[in-house]
Every structure is written in C-alpha cells, then in structure tokens.
N, C-alpha and C positions, 0 to 999 in steps of 0.2 A: 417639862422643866419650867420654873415657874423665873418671873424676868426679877433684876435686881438691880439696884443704882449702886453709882461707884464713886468714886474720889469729885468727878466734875461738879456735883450736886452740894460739897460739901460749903456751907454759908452761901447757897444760891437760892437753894429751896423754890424755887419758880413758880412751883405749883400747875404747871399748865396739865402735868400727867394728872392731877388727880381731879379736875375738872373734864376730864373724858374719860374716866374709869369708872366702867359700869357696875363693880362688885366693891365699890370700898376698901379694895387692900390696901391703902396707901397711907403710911402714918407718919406721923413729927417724931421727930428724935433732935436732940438739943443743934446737930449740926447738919443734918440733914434730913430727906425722906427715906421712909424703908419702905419696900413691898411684902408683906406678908406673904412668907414661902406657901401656906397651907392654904390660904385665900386667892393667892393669885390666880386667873382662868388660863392663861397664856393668853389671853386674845389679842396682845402686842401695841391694842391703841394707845399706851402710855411712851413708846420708846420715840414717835416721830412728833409728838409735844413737849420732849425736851430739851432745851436752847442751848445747850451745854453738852449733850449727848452723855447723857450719863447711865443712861440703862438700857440694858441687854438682856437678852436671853440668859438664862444663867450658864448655859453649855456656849456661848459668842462673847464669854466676855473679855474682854483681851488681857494677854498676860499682866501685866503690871500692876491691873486690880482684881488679879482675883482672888486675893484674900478681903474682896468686898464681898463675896457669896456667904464665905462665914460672919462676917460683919453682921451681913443683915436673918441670917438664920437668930444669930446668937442675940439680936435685938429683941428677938419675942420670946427666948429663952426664961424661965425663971418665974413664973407665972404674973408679973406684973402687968398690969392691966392698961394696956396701949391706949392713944388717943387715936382717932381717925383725924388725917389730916382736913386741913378744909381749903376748899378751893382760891381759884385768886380772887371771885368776887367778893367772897365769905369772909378773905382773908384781913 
C-alpha cells in the first residue's frame, strides 16, 4: 500500500519528505504535497521527515483523514500532467 499525506500538510508543504525520497513520487498541489499512488515504493523514508506528521501508510491512516487516501488518488486522476515537487534546498 502505497503512503499518503493528510490534512496536517495542508499550507505547510515542508518538504523535508521529498528531500529523502528516492523515486520522485512526491508532487505540489496548490495546498499541499501528494504521493503518487502508482510510484510510491513503500519504502516509508518520507513518513519520519514530516514535522507535522502528515503521512502514513495508506492502510494506518487514522480515521479522521481518510478521505485524504481518495484526495490524493484523485490528484493524479484525469491525465493532467503533475509537477515533481522539489526539495527544501531547491525550493
């Protein structure tokens, strides 16, 4: 199951997850980051670089957000052509 950011992320954007994400899933959205469901590896190094605790495992994500799992499915939905996010030094 691939990991996914929730409500804490939203106008934090931190970025520390996508400065230790070795595959790129991780993109800008006007309010937050998304993890691309079909690129994520699991490999979980994005969950303990965020200062807000905003992502989880998609199967740990605690009740209250998790109509963020559709959120961020439904961000790559629609063939629009995503940005890759860019890190905090980048940023």
């Amino acid at each position: 199951m691939p990991y996914i950011i929730a409500e804490p992320c939203i106008n934090v954007k931190d970025r520390g997850c996508v400065d230790v994400c070795p595959v790129d899933c991780i993109y800008e959205g006007p309010d937050q980051l998304y993890i691309h469901p079909d690129e994520c590896i699991d490999c979980g190094a994005c969950e303990p670089e965020c200062p807000v605790t905003a992502i989880f495992p998609e199967e740990d994500t605690p009740d209250q957000w998790k109509s963020y799992i559709a959120k961020n499915k439904e961000f790559f939905e629609g063939g629009v052509e995503r940005e890759v996010a860019k890190g905090r030094a980048t940023h």
